[in-house]
N, C-alpha and C positions, 0 to 999 in steps of 0.2 A: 656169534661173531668174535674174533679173534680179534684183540690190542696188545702192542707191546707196552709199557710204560715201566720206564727206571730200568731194562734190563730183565722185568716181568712180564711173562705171559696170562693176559687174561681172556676169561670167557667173559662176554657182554652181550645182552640182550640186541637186537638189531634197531637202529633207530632209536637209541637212546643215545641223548646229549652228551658233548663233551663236558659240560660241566656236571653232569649225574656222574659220570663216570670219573672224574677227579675227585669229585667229591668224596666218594667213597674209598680213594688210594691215597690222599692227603692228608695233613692232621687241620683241625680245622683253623689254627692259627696261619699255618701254609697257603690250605685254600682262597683266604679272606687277599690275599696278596697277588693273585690270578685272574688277567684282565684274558685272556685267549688260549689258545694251543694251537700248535701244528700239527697234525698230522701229513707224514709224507714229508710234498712242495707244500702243499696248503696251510695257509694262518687263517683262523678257525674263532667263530664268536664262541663263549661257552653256550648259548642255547643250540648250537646247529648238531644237529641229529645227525648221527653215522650209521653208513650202511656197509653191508660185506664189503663193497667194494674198495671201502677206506682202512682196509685190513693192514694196516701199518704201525709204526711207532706213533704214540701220543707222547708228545710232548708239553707239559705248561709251559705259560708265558707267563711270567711274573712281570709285574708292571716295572717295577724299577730297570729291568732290562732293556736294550735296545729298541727290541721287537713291542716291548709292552709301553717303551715311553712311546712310539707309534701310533699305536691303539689309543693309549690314553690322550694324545695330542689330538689327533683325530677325532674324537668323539668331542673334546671340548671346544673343539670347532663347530661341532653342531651346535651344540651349547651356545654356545655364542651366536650363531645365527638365527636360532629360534629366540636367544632375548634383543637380539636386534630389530627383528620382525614384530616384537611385542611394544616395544617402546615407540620403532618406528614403521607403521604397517603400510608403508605406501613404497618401503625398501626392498630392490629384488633381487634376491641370489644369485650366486654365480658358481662356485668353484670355493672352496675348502679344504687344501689338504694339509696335511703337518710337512713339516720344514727341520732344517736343523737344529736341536733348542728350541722346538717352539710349532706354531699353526699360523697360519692365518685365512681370513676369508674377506671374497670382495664380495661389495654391494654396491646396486646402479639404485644412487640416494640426491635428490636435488641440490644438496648441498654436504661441503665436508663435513664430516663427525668432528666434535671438541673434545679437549680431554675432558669436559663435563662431562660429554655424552660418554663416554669411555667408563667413566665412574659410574653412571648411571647403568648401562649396560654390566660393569660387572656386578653389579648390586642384583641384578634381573639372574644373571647365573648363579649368583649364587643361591638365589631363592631355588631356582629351577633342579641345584644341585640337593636343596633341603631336602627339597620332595623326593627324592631319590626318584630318579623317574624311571621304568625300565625302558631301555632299548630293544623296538624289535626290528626283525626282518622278512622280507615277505617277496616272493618274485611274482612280476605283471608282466604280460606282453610289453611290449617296448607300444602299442596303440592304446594301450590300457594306461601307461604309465604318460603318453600326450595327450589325451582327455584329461588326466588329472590336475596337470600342471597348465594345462591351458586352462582350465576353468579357475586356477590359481591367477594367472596373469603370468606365469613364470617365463618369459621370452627365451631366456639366456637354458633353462631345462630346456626348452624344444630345441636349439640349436645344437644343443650336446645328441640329445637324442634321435635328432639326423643324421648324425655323422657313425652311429652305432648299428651294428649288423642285426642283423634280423636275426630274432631269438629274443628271450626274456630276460628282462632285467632288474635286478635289485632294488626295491625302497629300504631302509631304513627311516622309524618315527620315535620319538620320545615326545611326551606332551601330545601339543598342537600341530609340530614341526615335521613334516616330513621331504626327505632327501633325494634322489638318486646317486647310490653312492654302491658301492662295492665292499667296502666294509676290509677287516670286522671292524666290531664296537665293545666298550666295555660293557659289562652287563645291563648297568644302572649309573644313571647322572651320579649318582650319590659316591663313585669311587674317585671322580675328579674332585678333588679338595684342594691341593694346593696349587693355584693361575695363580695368573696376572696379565693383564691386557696391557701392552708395552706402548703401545706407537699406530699411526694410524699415515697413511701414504696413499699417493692417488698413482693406477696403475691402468692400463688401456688393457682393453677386452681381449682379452689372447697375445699381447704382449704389442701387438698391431697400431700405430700409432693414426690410421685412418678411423679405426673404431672407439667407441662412448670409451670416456676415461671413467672409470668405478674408482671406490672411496674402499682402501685396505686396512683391513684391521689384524694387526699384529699381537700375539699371545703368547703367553710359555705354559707348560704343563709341567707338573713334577711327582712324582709318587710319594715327597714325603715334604712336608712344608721346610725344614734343614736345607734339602736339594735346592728347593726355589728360594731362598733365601741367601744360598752361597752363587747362584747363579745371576741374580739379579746385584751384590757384591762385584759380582762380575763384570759385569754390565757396566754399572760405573766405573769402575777401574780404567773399562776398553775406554769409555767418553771421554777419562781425562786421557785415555794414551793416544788417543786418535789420531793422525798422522796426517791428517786434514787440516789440524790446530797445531802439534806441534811442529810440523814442518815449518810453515812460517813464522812461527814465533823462535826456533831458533834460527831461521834467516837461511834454510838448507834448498828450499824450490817454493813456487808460487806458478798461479795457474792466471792468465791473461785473457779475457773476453776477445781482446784484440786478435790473440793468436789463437782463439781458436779451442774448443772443448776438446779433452783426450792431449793436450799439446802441453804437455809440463816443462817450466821453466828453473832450471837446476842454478840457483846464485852460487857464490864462488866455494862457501863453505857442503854445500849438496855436489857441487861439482868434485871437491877434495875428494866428499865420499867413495864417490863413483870411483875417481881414479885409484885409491885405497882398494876397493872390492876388483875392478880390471887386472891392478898391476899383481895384486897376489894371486888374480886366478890365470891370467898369461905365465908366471913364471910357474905356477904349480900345473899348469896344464905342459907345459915345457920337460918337467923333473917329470911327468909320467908318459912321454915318449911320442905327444901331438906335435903337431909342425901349425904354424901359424898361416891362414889363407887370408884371403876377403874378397869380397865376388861385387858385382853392380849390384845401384839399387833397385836398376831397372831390365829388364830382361824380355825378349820378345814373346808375344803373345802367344804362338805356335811351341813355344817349351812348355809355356803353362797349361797348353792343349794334349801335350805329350806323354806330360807328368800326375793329367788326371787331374789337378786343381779346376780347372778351368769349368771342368764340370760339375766338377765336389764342393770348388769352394769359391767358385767368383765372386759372391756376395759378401763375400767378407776380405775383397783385393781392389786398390786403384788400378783404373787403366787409362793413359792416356796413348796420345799420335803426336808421332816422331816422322819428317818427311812422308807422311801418308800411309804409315808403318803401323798397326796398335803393339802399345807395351804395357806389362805387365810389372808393376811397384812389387819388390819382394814384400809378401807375408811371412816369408821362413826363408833360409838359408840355402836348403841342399840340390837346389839344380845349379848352382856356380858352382856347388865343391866337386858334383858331378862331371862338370865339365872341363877341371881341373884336373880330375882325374885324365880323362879321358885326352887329356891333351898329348900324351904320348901312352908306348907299348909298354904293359907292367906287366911283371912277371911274377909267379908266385913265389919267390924269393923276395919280392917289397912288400909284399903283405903281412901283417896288417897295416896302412895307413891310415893314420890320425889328423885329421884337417880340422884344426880351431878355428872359430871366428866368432870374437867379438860384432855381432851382426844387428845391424839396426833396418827393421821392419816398422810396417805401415799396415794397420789390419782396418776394414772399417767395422767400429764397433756402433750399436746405435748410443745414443745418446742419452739413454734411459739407462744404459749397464754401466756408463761412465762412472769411478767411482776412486777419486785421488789419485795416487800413484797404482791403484791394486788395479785399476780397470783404464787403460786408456788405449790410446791412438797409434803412438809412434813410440818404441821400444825396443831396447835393446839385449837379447840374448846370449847368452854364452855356451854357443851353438858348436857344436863339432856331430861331425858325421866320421863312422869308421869304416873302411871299405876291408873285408876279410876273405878268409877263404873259412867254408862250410866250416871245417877241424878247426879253424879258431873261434868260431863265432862263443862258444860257450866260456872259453877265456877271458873274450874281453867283456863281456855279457858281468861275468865274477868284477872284473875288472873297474867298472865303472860301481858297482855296487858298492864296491869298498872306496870308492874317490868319494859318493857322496858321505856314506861312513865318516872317514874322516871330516870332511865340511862341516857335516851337521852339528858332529863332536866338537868342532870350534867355534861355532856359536852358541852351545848348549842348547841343540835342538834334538829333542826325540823326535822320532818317528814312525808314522805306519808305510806300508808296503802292499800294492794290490798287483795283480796281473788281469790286464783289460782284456777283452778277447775279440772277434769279429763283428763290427758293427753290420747293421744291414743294409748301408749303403757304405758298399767298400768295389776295390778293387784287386785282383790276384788269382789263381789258383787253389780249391782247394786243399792242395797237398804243400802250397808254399806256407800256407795259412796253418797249416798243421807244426809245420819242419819249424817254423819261427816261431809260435805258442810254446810246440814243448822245450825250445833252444833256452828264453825266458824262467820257461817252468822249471827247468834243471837248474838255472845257474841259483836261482830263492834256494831251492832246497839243497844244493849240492854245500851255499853258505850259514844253513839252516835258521834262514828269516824269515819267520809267520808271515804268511799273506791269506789278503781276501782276493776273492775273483768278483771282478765286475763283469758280466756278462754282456757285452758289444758294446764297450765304452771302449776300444781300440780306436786308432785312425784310420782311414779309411782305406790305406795303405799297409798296412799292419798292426802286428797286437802290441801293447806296451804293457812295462811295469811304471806304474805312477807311483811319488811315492809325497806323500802328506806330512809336512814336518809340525809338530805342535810347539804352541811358543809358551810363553812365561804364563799366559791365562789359559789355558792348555788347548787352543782354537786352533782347528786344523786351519792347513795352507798348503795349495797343490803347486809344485814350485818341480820338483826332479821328474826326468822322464826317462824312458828309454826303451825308443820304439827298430823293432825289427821288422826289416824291409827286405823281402826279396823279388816286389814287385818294381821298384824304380830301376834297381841295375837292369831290369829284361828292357824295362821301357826304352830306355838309356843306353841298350849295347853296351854296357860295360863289362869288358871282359881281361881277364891277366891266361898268359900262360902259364901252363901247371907242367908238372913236371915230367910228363909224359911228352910236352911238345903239343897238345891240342891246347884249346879254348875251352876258359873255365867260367863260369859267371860268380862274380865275388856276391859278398851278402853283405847289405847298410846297416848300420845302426845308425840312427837320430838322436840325438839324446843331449841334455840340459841337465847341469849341475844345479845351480841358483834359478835358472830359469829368466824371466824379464828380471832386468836388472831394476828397475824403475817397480816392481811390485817388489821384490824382493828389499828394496830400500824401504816401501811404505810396512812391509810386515818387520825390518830388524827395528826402525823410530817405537812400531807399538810394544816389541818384541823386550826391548831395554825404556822404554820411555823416554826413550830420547837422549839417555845415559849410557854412551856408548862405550864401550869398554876402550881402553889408553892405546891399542893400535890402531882403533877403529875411528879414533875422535877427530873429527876438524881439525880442532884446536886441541890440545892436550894441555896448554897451559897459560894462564895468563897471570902478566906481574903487573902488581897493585902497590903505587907507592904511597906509602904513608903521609910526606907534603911532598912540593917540589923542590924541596932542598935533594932531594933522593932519584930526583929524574937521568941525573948522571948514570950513574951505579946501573940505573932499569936499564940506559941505554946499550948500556958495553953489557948487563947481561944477556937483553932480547936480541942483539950484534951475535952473541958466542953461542946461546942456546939454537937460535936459530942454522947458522952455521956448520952446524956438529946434525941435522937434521930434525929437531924440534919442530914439532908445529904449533908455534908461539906467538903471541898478542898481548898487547901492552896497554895498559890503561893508566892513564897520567893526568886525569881528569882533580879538578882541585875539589875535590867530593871527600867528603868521608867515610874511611875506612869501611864500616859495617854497609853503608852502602854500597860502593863496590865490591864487597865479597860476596852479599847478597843479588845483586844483578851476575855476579861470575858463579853463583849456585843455579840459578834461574835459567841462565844459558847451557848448563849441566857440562860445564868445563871440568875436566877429571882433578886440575891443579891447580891453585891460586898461589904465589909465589908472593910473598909481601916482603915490600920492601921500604925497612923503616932506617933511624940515624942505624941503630946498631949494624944492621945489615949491610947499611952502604960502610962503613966503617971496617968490617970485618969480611967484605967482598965474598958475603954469604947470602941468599934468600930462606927465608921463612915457608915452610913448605902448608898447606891445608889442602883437605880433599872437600872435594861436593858434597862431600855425609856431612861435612862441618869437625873432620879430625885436625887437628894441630899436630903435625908430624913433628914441626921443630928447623932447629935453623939446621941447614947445609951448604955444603961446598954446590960449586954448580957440575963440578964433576962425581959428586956424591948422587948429586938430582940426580944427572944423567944415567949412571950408572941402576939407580932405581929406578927410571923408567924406564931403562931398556930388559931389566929384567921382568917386570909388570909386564911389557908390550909381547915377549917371546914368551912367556908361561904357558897361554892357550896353544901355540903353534907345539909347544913339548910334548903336551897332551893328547895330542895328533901322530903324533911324529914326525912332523913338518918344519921344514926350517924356515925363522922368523924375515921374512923380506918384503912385507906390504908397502913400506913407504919408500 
């Protein structure tokens, strides 16, 4: 049998292992770092025997890799269910797979787990990990495999196992413990060394809130205990950046029982925000050549029949009745800009049009995915759709790529970039579905930005590029889009004349800068900790006077700073000094302006930053002057000119 591996061609015995055959092409320090291989499509345990048939590239998987922190998460998932079942034997499995950073696995247990039992349980892995146990594998009929786990008591195996086609199916065992699982696994317990069992949550049997709530056990896996050490560093970090705690504690939004889960409450300094991120992206959406729209937030039911939601997506839209009429609460934007369009005759000489709109949606989410400002209810977008002809579509395709370019650059966000491609419940032609992927596929390469293809994670309407910004703890966030659509204009009749004098059908782009405004708040609070950079701030500066012989001086300068466009706040409380500097660090105000005899005397303030720098006395037109060059630095760096306030 023929393998390629590294660029070599080898001869191999037939039905000899992947791991015999690394074995012998690796040096053994190498080896000992190889949790699997692919050959071909296929991820491969190292015992699984190859035959002619798998006459392809062998590939290792080193555990520190993506592919290999997979394998190794996964396995310590079993791990963890087999010492779950030891300590608690009356506990019955469900479901175990790895996760991002980590595993986890439910169990239907009469009661929640403690972080005792957490302790306890990793103490059981770890023994289990001593033993080095080996993992193996073994295919049963799918009859074979429901006698086994019925004679187990395993309810939750046979329900899985209904729902699987006829054909044989996978066990994996180590120890005691055996699975229904697809695999691969690492060789042996004994390569998972560096866990930790993080957290434990009750979550409903298939996400189903009518079925048993199971008891989740949350873990991380790592290939080198370093890894899990800086990860878990991590961890904490997120808990104090958490946007759940700091939103309220600097007084930016809060969330009401009264009004309702998913319904965020924006106080006047969270509301600033907003208008800070609006007003700069209306005017930058302006300087790149959108027109400003806004559509109802209610729209009749038969467009959303039209438009294909109705079928795809009513479970996640309100409907009520209007004079005996049903309406449909926007989830998205673009059947108003559609109709916008379509409101008069265009001609290929308008195109392309840019329709922006700041657009506030109503999705229903359940209650169980609600999660601060990143997961809610009612939400606002920085939605535009672009209507083109076929010849531009790849320009503006470039086009948007470089807007969010620039964004991400001004808040110091890197990013990855994917191209989604046709899900299985979609709607279109297969040749629109074609012409729109590789419109996409050209514009990534033509500006030569790495992408991954996610394979039918598009909408159900067309393919997209998504695009994941990582923030200061370097945690992804799916926030930019941009989906091509040549199924809504047919839907939709929309059509321009072309130059010939016939009827042309233009092509949509869908597509989101920042994305929900309200998530994109909750990732910049974790993103800066809440220390938002001097364009970005509420407040940028608060004067602290030294007694109230100095309240004067504060007044005429919070009067002038303010005036000249500061956004300033005055604290004239009869407290002292180190306390109010300490409450104006806490609030993570970029400026504390102190103002003592000197300063009133010399119609100067004392300047300090939130790191706790003493800048020193100034003019107020010296401040100024320094803040407005702080405030415009990030937009330089862009090359965007400075106008958010």
């Amino acid at each position: 049998m023929r393998i390629t591996i590294a660029d070599q061609d080898l001869h191999v015995a037939n039905r000899e292992t992947c791991g015999q055959i690394l074995s012998r092409t690796l040096s053994k320090k190498r080896f000992k770092t190889i949790v699997g291989c692919r050959c071909g499509e296929r991820l491969l345990d190292l015992h699984t025997p190859l035959d002619a048939s798998d006459g392809a590239a062998l590939e290792p998987v080193d555990m520190a890799s993506p592919e290999g922190l997979t394998i190794l998460r996964h396995s310590a998932a079993h791990i963890m269910a087999e010492a779950v079942q030891r300590l608690f034997p009356t506990a019955k499995v469900t479901i175990g797979p790895d996760i991002e950073n980590g595993f986890y696995y439910d169990f239907d247990y009469e009661r929640p787990f403690t972080p005792e039992d957490l302790e306890a349980i990793e103490g059981e892995m770890a023994a289990s990990i001593a033993q080095n146990q080996p993992f193996s594998r073994r295919e049963v009929s799918r009859q074979e495999a429901r006698e086994l786990f019925q004679s187990m008591g395993e309810d939750y195996k046979l329900e899985i196992l209904d729902e699987l086609v006829d054909g044989p199916v996978s066990l994996y065992a180590h120890g005691q413990f055996v699975d229904l699982c697809r695999g691969p696994h690492v060789p042996s317990t004994g390569y998972v060394k560096a866990f930790k069992l993080t957290s434990v949550a009750g979550a409903y049997w298939r996400g189903d809130e009518s079925r048993p709530m199971l008891q989740r056990i949350y873990g991380t896996a790592f290939a080198a205990e370093k890894d899990l050490q800086k990860h878990l560093r991590q961890v904490e970090e997120a808990k104090k950046r958490d946007h759940r705690k700091l939103g309220p504690h600097l007084d930016l939004f809060s969330f009401s029982e009264d009004a309702g889960p998913g319904m965020p409450l924006f106080h006047p300094k969270g509301a600033m925000l907003r208008f800070l991120l609006e007003n700069f992206e209306r005017k930058e959406h302006l300087r790149r050549g959108y027109q400003l729209v806004q559509g109802p937030q209610m729209l009749r039911r038969e467009l959303w029949e039209r438009s294909g939601h109705y079928d795809n997506y009513r479970e996640n839209m309100y409907f009520t009745e209007i004079d005996g009429q049903s309406y449909g609460v926007k989830p998205m934007n673009c059947l108003a800009h559609m109709l916008i369009y379509k409101s008069q005759l265009r001609s290929y000489r308008d195109l392309p049009l840019r329709y922006f709109e700041l657009g506030t949606v109503q999705r229903h989410e359940k209650s169980g995915v609600l999660h601060g400002l990143l997961r809610v209810r009612q939400f606002t977008q920085d939605d535009a759709h672009i209507l083109c002809r076929p010849d531009q579509l790849q320009d503006e395709i470039i086009a948007i790529l470089e807007f969010v370019r620039d964004v991400m650059q001004l808040f110091d966000f890197a990013y990855e970039v994917a191209l989604s491609t046709r899900p299985a419940k979609s709607i279109g032609s297969d040749e629109d579905w074609d012409r729109a992927t590789e419109a996409l596929r050209n514009a990534l390469e033509t500006l030569g930005l790495p992408f991954a293809v996610n394979p039918g994670d598009g909408a159900f309407y067309g393919p997209k590029i998504d695009i994941k910004l990582k923030d200061a703890l370097d945690r992804r966030w799916q926030c930019s889009t941009i989906q091509c659509d040549f199924t809504l204009p047919e839907r939709f009749d929309l059509v321009y004349t072309g130059q010939d004098g016939e009827k042309h059908r233009p092509v949509m782009l869908h597509r989101v800068i920042l994305g929900a405004l309200e998530r994109f708040l909750g990732i910049l609070v974790e993103h800066y900790a809440g220390a938002f950079p001097v364009w970005l701030a509420p407040v940028q500066a608060r004067i602290l006077t030294v007694t109230d012989a100095q309240n004067d001086w504060a007044a005429q300068t919070f009067r002038h700073l303010q005036a000249r466009g500061l956004r300033v706040e005055s604290d004239l409380r009869n407290e002292k000094l180190g306390f109010k500097v300490r409450e104006a660090q806490l609030q993570k105000i970029p400026y504390m302006l102190v103002v003592g005899e000197r300063e009133a005397q010399a119609e100067t303030v004392n300047v300090r930053t939130r790191t706790g720098e003493n800048i020193g006395e100034k003019s107020m037109d010296e401040f100024m002057h320094m803040i407005q060059q702080e405030c415009a630095e990030p937009f330089k760096r862009g090359g965007m000119p400075y106008y958010p306030g």
